[in-house]
C-alpha positions in Angstrom: 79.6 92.8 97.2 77.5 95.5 95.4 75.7 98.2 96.0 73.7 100.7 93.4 73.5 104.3 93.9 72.5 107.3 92.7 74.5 110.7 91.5 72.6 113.4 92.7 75.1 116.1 92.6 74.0 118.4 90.2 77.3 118.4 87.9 77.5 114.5 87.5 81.0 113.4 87.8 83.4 115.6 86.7 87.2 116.1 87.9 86.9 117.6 91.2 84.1 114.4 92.5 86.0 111.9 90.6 89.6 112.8 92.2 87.6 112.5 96.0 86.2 109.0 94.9 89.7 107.4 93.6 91.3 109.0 96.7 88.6 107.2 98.7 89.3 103.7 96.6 92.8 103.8 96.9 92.7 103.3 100.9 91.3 99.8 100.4 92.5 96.4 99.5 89.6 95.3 97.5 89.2 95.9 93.9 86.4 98.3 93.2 84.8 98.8 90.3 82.0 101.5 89.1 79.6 100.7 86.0 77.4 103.2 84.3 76.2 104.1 81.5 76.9 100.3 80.0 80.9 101.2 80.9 82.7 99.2 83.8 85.2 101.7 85.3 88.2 100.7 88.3 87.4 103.1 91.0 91.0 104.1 91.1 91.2 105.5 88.0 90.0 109.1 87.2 90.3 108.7 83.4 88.3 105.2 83.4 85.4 107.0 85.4 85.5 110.4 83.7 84.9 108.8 80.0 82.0 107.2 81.3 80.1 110.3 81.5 78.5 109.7 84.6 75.9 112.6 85.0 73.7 114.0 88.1 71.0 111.1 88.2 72.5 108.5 86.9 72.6 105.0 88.9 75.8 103.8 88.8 76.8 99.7 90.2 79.4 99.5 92.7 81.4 96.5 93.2 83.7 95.6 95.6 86.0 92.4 96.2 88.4 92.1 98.8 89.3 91.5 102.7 87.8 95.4 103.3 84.9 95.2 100.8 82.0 96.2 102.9 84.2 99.1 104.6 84.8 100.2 101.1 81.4 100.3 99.8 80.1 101.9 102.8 83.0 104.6 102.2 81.8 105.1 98.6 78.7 105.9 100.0 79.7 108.3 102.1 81.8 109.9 99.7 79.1 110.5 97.1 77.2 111.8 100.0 80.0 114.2 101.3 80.4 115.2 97.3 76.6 116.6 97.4 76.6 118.3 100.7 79.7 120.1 99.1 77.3 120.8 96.1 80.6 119.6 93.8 
């Protein structure tokens, strides 16, 4: 399953957004990846997702496989979501 959306948080993807995303990842089964910016990224791994230099406005590719894939994309979503309302 995959989804696309959009960064809108004004700082991109930096440490403090990327640290709420793995956490997020790691409660599911599936394997979830992130691509941007021409990179594929696992969405448990900060350092994968933080060298791909994923800024406010970018489109980024989420995929997830597993038994719990549409609860983790949905998730995701939410997440990214949360991360803007927090203006992080």
């Amino acid at each position: 399953m995959t989804r696309t959306l959009k960064v809108t948080n004004p700082s991109g993807l930096h440490a403090r957004p990327t640290s709420a995303i793995v956490r997020c990842a790691m409660r599911f089964r599936s394997e979830i990846t992130i691509e941007a910016n021409g990179r594929r990224c696992s969405a448990v791994s900060i350092m994968d997702i933080m060298t791909a230099d994923i800024r406010s406005g970018t489109d980024i590719v989420v995929t997830a496989a597993g038994p719990d894939a549409e609860k983790a994309l949905q998730a995701l979503e939410i997440c990214l979501g949360e991360l803007e309302a927090k203006g992080l």
